[in-house]
N, C-alpha and C positions, 0 to 999 in steps of 0.2 A: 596442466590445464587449470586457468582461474576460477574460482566460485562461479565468477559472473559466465564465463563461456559454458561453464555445467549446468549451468540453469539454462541460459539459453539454449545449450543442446536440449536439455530437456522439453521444453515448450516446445520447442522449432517439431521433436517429435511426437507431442501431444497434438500439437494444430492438423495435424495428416491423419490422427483416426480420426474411425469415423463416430463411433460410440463417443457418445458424449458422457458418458458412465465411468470412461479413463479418467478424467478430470473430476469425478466426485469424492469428494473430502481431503482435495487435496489442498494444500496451503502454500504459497509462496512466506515464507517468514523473514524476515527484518529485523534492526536494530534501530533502535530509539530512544536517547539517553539512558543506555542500561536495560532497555527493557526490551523484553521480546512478542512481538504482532505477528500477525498473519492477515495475509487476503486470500480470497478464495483464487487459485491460479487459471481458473475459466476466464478470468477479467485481465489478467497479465498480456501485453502481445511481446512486451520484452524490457531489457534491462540494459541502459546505457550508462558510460559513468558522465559526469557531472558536465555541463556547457557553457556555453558563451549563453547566460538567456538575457533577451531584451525586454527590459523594464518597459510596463504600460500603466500608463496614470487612470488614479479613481480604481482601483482594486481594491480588493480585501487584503488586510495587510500578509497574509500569509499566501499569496498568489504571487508568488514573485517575478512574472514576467511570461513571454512565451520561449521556444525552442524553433526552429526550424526541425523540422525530421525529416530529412529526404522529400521536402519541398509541402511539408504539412508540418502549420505552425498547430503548436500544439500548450494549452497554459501548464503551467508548471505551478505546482503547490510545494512548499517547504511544510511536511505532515509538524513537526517539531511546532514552528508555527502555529499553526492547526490549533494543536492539544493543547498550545499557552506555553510551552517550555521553552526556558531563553536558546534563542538563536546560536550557532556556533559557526566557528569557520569550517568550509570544505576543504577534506584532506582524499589522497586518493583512496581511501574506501566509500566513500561517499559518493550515493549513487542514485538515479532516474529510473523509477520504477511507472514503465508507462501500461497503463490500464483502461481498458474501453467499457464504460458505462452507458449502455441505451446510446451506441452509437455518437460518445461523445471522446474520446480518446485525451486523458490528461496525465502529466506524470506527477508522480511525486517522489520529491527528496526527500531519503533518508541515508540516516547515519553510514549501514551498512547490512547485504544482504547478507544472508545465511543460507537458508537450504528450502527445499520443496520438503513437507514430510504430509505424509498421509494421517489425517484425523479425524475417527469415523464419529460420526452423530452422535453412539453412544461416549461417546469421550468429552464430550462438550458439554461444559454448565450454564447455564445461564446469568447473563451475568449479574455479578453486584449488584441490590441496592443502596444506591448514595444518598437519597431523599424522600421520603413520604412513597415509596414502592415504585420512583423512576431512578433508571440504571443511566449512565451515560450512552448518551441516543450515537455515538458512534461505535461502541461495543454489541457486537453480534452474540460473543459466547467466549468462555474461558475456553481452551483446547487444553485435555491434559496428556501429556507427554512424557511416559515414565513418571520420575518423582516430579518435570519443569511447567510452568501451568504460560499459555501461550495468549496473547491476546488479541482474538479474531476481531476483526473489524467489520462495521456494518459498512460497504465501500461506499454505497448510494449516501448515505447519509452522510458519510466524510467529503464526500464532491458535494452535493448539492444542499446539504442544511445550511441554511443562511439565520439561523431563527437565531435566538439573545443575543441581537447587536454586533455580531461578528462581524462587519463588513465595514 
């Protein structure tokens, strides 16, 4: 069984309980030039690999298009993009991570996924400061993992900050 289908099992059986408490501290984790993220997997509905997406004009340059999903378009973000790191080509690890924020359903491209792992609050730093005691506004909190240190994303703020000219 693929990465991607054990995730998906995985979700597929988180989505049927009923405790919403299953889903706490849990992470969906990725790849991104070398580096390893997390999102919280309460916002995950699933993971598909890479598509046919159609280009729509006047975006943000890192909006690459929409998706059809079973008859719900849906926009597609390249995160790579996003963070400023050069663009690469899609190979098949490269893969559609789609996420529902405030009932807004978007996916995002990355490198490749990795695993679900559990990381409880006390394990999580807050992150870096890069300037005058502001952190990067899409960093929720370091996740530490044994000796590997994980980087949580704030996901609201990865979809919906438009602020310094990014668009």
């Amino acid at each position: 069984m693929s990465v991607k289908e054990r995730l998906n099992n995985d979700l597929l059986e988180d989505e049927y309980e009923e405790d919403e408490d299953t889903q706490e501290d849990k992470f969906l984790t990725f790849v991104l030039n070398r580096e390893e993220y997390g999102i919280e997997i309460r916002h995950v509905t699933e993971i598909i690999g890479i598509q046919n997406i159609t280009e729509v004009p006047d975006m943000p340059h890192y909006i690459k298009g929409v998706i059809n999903l079973r008859g719900k378009v849906i926009p597609v973000m390249d995160v790579r993009l996003r963070f400023g790191v050069a663009e690469r080509d899609y190979d098949d690890r490269t893969c559609i991570i789609v996420i529902n924020i405030e009932e807004q359903s978007v996916g995002m491209i990355v490198d490749r996924v990795s695993e679900v792992l559990d990381i409880p609050k006390s394990e999580v730093a807050p992150p870096p400061k890069v300037k005058k005691g502001e952190s990067s506004r899409f960093i929720k909190g370091m996740g530490k993992v044994g000796e590997r240190v994980k980087i949580l994303l704030n996901e609201y703020q990865l979809l919906f900050d438009f602020n310094k000219g990014e668009d």
